[in-house]
N, C-alpha and C positions, 0 to 999 in steps of 0.2 A: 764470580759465582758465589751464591750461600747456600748454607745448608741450613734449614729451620729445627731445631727440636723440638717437637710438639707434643705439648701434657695432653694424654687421651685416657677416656675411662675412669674405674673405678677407685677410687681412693678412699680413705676415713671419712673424709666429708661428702664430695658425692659419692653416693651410692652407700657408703658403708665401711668397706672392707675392702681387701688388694682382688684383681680381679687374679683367675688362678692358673695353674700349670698342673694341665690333666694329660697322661699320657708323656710327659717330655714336650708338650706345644704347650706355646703360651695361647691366652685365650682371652684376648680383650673384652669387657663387658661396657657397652655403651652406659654413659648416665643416665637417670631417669630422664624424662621427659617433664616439661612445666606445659601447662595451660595445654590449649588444643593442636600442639605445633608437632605433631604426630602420631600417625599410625600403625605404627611399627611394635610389637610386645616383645617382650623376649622370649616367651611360646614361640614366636613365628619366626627367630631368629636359631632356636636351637640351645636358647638358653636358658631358661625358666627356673633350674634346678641350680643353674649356676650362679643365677642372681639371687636367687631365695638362701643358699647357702651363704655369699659373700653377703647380700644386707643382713643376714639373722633375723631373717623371713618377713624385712618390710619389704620387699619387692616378690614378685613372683611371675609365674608364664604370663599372666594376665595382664602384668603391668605394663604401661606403655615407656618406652624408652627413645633415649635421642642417638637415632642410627645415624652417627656422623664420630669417621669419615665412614665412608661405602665402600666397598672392595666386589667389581661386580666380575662374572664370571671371564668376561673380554679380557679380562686382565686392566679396566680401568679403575681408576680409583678417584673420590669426588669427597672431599673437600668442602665443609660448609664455615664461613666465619665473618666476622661481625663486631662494629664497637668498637671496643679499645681496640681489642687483640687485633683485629682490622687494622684500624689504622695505623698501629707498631710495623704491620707489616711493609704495610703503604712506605713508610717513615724510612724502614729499611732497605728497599729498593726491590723486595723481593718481587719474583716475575719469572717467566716464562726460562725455561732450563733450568730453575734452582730445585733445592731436593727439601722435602717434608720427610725427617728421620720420626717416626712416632714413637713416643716414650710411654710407661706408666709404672701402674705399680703392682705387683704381680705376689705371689708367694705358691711356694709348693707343697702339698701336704700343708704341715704343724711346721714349717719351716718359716724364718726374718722375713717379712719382706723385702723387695728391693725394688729397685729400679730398672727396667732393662728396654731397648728397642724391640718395637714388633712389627711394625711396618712401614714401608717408605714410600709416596711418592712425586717421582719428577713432574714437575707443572709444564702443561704442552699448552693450556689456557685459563685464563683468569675472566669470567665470567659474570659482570655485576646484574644482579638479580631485580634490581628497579627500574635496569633500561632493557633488560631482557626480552626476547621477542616471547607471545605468548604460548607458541612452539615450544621453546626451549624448557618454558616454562614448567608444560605440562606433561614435555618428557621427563622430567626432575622429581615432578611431583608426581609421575605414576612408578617411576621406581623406590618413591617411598621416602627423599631428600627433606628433609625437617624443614630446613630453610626456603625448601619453595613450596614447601604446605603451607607456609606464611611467614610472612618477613618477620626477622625477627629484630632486625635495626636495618634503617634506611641507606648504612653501606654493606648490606649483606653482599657477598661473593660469593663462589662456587669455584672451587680452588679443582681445575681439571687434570689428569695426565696417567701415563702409566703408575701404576702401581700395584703390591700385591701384600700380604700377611706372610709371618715368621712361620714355618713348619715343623721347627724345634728350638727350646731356649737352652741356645746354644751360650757358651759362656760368652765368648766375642760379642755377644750381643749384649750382653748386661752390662749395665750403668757402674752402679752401687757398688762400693771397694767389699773385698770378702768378708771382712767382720763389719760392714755397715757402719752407720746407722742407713737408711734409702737415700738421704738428702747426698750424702758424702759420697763424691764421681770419682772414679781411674779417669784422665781422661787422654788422650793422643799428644805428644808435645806439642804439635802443629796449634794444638786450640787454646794451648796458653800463651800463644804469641798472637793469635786474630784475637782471641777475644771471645765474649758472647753476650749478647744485650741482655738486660737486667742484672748485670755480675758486673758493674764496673769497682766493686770495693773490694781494692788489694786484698784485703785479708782473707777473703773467699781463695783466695786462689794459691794455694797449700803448696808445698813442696813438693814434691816425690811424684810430679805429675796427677797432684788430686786437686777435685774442685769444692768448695761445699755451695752445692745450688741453692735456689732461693726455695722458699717454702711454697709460692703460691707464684701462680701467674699461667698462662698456655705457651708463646710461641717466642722461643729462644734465636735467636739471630747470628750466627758466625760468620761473616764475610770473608770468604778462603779467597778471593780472588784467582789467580791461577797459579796459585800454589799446586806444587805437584805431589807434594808428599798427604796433604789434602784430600787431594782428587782421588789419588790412590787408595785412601783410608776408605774413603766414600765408596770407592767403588768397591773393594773390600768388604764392605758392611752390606751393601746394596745385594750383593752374590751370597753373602752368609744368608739373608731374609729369602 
C-alpha cells in the first residue's frame, strides 16, 4: 500500500499567499487557472473574498481558477494529474486502494504559516483521459473537471475514489513542527523507516522524528506496504478529516 502526500493550493508562488483558517476549518483555495482550461471562478466556488484577500487582490470572484482536486457532494473526490507528477506516480506504483493525504499551506488570522492536511482520497479508479470514452468524458467536463475541459498533457488521469475535506484544523492534522519554519515536518516514526520520494538525502531527515521537506514539487510517495503501525496512522488521520 502508499500513501501519496499531495501539494494542493495556495502558496507564495501560486496564487500568492497561505490559503486560510476561517472559523477553525481549514479552507483550501484552488490555483488560478492558465489559458482556457477552465470554467470555474472562485465567485462560484464561495471564495472570491478569500482569494482576493490571500493574492493582495490579484485574484478575485471573477477569476477563473483550477478546481482540482473536486470534492463532490457523493462523497467522491476526483483527482486531475499530468507530466512529470504523472509519471512519478506511474514510476511508483501508485493504484487502486492507495490513499491521496492532501497537504498545503494554510495560516490563521496574523498567525506562521504552516503546513497541514486537509483532505484525502482513497483511489477506487485511475482513469486515462486520452483513451477515455466520450461519456466519461463529458460527464468530467460538465462537472467542471480542468483536465477534461481540455488535456492538459497527453498522460492526463482522473485520479477517482472516496474522499472528503477537513472540517476543523485540528492539530493531528498539521504537518509543520510548532515554531516552524512550514518546510520543517513532525513526522510518524513509521515514515522515517519507508521513506518518501524526493527526500532520499540523509540530512533531510532530522532527529527527533522531523523531516525538512523539499521546497517544490506536488506528489510525495511512501510505500507503507502492510505495515501496521502505518495503516493505523492512516487511518487515524483519514477519521481526524
Amino acid at each position: 500500500m502508499k500513501i501519496v502526500f499531495s501539494r494542493k493550493g495556495f502558496d507564495s508562488s501560486a496564487g500568492g499567499g497561505p490559503s486560510p483558517i476561517v472559523d477553525g476549518r481549514p479552507i483550501s483555495l484552488p490555483i488560478p487557472a492558465s489559458g482556457a482550461l477552465s470554467r470555474t471562478t472562485y465567485g462560484e466556488l464561495g471564495l472570491g473574498e478569500h482569494a482576493a484577500s490571500a493574492s493582495r487582490g490579484r485574484l478575485g470572484a471573477d477569476s477563473l481558477c483550477h478546481h482540482d482536486p473536486m470534492f463532490l457532494d457523493d462523497g467522491r473526490a476526483i483527482l486531475g494529474q499530468c507530466s512529470a507528477a504523472q509519471t512519478h506516480l506511474e514510476r511508483q506504483g501508485v493504484g487502486e486502494g492507495d490513499v491521496f493525504l492532501f497537504f498545503g499551506l494554510f495560516r490563521e488570522g496574523k498567525t506562521p504559516p504552516h503546513h497541514r492536511i486537509f483532505a484525502f482520497l482513497k483511489v477506487e479508479e485511475m482513469l486515462p483521459l486520452a483513451t477515455a470514452s466520450p461519456k466519461r468524458i463529458d460527464a468530467l467536463r460538465d462537472l467542471g473537471m480542468p483536465h477534461a475541459i481540455g488535456m492538459h498533457a497527453a498522460n492526463d488521469v482522473a485520479w477517482i475514489g472516496r474522499g472528503r475535506t477537513a472540517t476543523r484544523a485540528s492539530d493531528r492534522l498539521r504537518l509543520t513542527v510548532p515554531e516552524g519554519p512550514p518546510s520543517l515536518w513532525r513526522i510518524p516514526p513509521w515514515l522515517a523507516e519507508t521513506g518518501l520520494s524526493y527526500h532520499d538525502r540523509p540530512s533531510r531527515w532530522e532527529r527527533a522524528g522531523r523531516l525538512q521537506s523539499v521546497a517544490r514539487g506536488q506528489e510525495f510517495v511512501a510505500d507503507i506496504g502492510e505495515r501496521s503501525d502505518a495503516k493505523d496512522w492512516l487511518a487515524a488521520t483519514m477519521e481526524e478529516i
